[in-house]
C-alpha positions, 0 to 999 in steps of 0.5 A, spaced: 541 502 659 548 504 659 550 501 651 556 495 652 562 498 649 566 491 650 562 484 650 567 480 655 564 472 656 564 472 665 569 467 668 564 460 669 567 458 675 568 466 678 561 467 677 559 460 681 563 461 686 560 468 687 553 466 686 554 462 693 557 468 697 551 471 699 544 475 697 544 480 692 539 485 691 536 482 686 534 477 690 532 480 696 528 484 691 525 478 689 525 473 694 518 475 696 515 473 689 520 467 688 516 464 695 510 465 693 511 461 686 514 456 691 507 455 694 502 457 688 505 452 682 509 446 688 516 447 687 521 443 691 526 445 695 531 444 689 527 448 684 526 454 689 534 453 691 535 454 683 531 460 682 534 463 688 541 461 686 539 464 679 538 470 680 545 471 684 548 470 678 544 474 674 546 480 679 553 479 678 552 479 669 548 486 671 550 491 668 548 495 674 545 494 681 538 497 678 538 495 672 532 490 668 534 484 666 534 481 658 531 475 657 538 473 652 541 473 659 537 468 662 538 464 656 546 464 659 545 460 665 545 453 664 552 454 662 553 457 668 547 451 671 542 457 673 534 455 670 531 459 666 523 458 665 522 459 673 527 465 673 524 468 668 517 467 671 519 470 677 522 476 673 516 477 670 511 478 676 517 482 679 516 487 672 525 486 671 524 483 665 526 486 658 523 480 653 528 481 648 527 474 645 526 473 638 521 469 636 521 462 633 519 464 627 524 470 627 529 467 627 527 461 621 526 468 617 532 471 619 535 464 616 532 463 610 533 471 608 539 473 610 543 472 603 538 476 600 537 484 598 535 488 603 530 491 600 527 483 598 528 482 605 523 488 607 518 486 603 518 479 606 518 482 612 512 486 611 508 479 608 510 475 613 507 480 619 501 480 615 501 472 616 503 472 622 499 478 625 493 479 621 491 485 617 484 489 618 486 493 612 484 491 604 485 486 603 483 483 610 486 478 613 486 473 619 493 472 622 495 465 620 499 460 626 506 460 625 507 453 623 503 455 616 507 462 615 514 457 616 511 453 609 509 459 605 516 461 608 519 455 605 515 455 598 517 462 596 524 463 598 527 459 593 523 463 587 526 470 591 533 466 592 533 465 584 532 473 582 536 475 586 542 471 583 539 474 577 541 481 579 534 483 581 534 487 588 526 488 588 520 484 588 517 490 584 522 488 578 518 481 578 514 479 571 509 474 571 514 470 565 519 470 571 514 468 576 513 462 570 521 461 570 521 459 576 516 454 578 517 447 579 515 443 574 508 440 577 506 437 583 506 439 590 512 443 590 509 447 585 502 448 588 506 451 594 510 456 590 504 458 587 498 460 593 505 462 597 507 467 591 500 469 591 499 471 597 506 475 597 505 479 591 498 480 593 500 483 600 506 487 597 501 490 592 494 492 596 500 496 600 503 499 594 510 495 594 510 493 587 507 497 581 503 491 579 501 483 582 505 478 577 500 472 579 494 475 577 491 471 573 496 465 574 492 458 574 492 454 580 496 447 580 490 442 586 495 440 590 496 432 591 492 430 596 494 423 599 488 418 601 486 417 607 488 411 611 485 406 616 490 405 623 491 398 625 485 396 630 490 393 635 495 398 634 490 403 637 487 399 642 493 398 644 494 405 646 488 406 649 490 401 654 496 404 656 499 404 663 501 410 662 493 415 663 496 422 659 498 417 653 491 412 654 487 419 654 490 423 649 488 417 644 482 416 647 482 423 645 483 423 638 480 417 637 473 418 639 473 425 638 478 426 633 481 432 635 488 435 633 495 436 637 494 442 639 487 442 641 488 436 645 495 440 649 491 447 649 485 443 653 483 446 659 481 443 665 474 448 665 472 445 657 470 439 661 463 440 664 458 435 666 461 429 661 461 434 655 468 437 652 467 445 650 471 445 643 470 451 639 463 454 640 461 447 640 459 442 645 461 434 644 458 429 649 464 425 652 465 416 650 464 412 655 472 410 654 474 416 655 470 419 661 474 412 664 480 414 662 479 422 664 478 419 671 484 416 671 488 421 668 485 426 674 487 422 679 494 420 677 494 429 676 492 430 683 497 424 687 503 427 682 502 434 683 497 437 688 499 443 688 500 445 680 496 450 678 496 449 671 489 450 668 491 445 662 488 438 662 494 435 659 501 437 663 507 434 665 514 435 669 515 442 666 510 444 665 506 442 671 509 448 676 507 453 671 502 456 667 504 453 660 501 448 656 504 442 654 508 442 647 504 439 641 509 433 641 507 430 648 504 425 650 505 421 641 512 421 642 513 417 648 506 414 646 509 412 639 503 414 635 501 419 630 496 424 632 494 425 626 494 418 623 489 416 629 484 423 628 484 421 620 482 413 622 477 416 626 473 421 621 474 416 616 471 410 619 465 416 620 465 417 613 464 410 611 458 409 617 453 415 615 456 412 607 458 419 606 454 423 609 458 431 608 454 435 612 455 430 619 462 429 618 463 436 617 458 438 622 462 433 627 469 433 626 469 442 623 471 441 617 471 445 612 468 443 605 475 441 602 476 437 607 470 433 607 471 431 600 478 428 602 474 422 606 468 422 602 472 419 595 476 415 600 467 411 599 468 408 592 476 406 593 477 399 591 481 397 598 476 401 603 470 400 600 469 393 603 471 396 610 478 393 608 484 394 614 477 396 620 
């Protein structure tokens, strides 16, 4: 592609007028996909008008008839009233797009590193695509969800910001008395700093970035756990009958099985077999309640979009013409209840009917050791012991 050599913002309304005119390349390019989209997902009329619409005003930003198309620009339109996740979808299967959009977790990196030394900001980069990517050299490693890389980000930028306004350019000039200086000093605040430098100093050494780890031998402050406590009864049944099926489902979901967010938005409609949830190598028999609330919720899917191919169980206006799944959030805001509150209300109330029993409860709900332990101590907690608030 030709370099722009001056970037000149359109006219809005010159490029409106101009998208009304006639068909472009583009899209007589693509009018075959955007038709079979159309029929495959069940697009209305107005969404097939959009993409088309769309992509006429993606020709006239083109630097030349034949050239791909940058995401970036796509991400224009809507100042223009274009659509972006469908144009996109179509550009995709036409093999014009060029992806050029950062990731999320990018763009909160950038941000959080831009003010420091360029070599400091390289071997952050190198650690977090470890995180994020995993590594199969030593010391090996699964890539980690982004969410948990942006709390490492989180923990270990103000120790770095502290060096570099001290004069340091390089994480190889850090000593373990500097790593000392700059710890909170005590609580949760400090046990982040510490597994997050940890996990920094020893990627940057294992690839030979730093001349020794600073954090070896540095103790570990236990992070301060909260105790788990129970939901209102009302409050959950409440959800459970709700009107609206997707919230009544995804509480059943969480309360009976105690499944996470994103499991429950990451559902496929083939992980339901015979009355048994398919989860992780692991297959749970389905609650009565929640086999009646599926039903519901199926029948609502079909009569509000037949034609969705979308093989998520869970999915909404947005989502339901596409392939994509719901995001975390959907159905808790609009339900008005916290996934998280309702899955440890669940595995609490389990732990105190096998009377602690760390094996079932770990074997039930996956959880790791540590996990285990957190609802296990909650048996002799003077206000639960009793089944106090069940």
């Amino acid at each position: 592609m030709q370099p722009v050599l001056i970037d000149v913002t359109p006219d809005p309304e010159l490029l409106r007028q101009r998208a009304l005119i006639e068909n472009s390349e583009l899209t007589r390019y693509c009018n075959a996909i955007v038709h079979e989209h159309a029929e495959q997902f069940g697009w209305s009329v107005r969404q097939r008008n959009d993409v088309i619409r769309s992509l006429r005003l993606l020709q006239t930003l083109r630097d030349s008839p034949i050239a791909k198309v940058r995401a970036s620009d796509v991400l224009q339109l809507p100042r223009y009233d274009g659509n972006i996740v469908s144009t996109l979808d179509v550009l995709d299967a036409a093999g014009l797009l060029i992806d050029d959009r950062p990731r999320w977790f990018d763009t909160y990196f950038t941000n959080k590193t831009s003010l420091l030394p360029q070599v400091m900001q390289e071997q952050l980069e190198v650690w977090v695509n470890v995180l994020i990517d995993g590594a199969t050299t030593t010391p090996r490693q699964c890539s980690r969800d982004p969410l948990t890389v942006k709390v490492h980000i989180h923990a270990v930028v103000p120790a770095v910001t502290a060096w570099a306004e001290t004069g340091h350019q390089s994480l190889a000039e850090i000593s373990p008395a500097q790593i000392r200086d700059v710890l909170p000093e005590s609580g949760n605040p400090r046990a982040l700093m510490e597994r997050g430098l940890r996990s920094l100093f020893k990627v940057l050494k294992a690839r030979k970035l730093v001349f020794q780890n600073p954090t070896r031998g540095m103790t570990t402050t236990k992070v301060n756990g909260n105790v788990p406590m129970p939901l209102d009864t009302a409050l959950i049944r409440e959800k459970l009958n709700s009107p609206h099926p997707v919230i009544s489902l995804a509480v059943a979901l969480v309360a009976f099985h105690a499944l996470t967010a994103k499991q429950v938005s990451e559902l496929l409609l083939t992980d339901i077999v015979d009355g048994r949830l398919n989860l992780a190598g692991r297959s749970i028999p389905l609650a009565a309640p929640l086999r009646e609330r599926l039903a519901r919720w199926l029948d609502y899917r079909q009569r509000r979009w037949p034609n969705s191919q979308n093989p998520h169980l869970i999915i909404h206006q947005r989502s339901a013409p596409r392939m994509m799944a719901a995001n975390r959030t959907y159905p808790w805001q609009q339900g008005g209840i916290r996934p998280q509150d309702l899955r440890e209300d669940r595995i609490l109330a389990e732990a105190h009917a096998t009377r602690g029993d760390a094996r079932a409860i770990s074997d039930l709900f996956d959880l790791s050791i540590a996990g285990t332990n957190r609802y296990i101590d909650t048996i002799e907690h003077p206000d639960l012991a009793s089944g106090e608030g069940r």
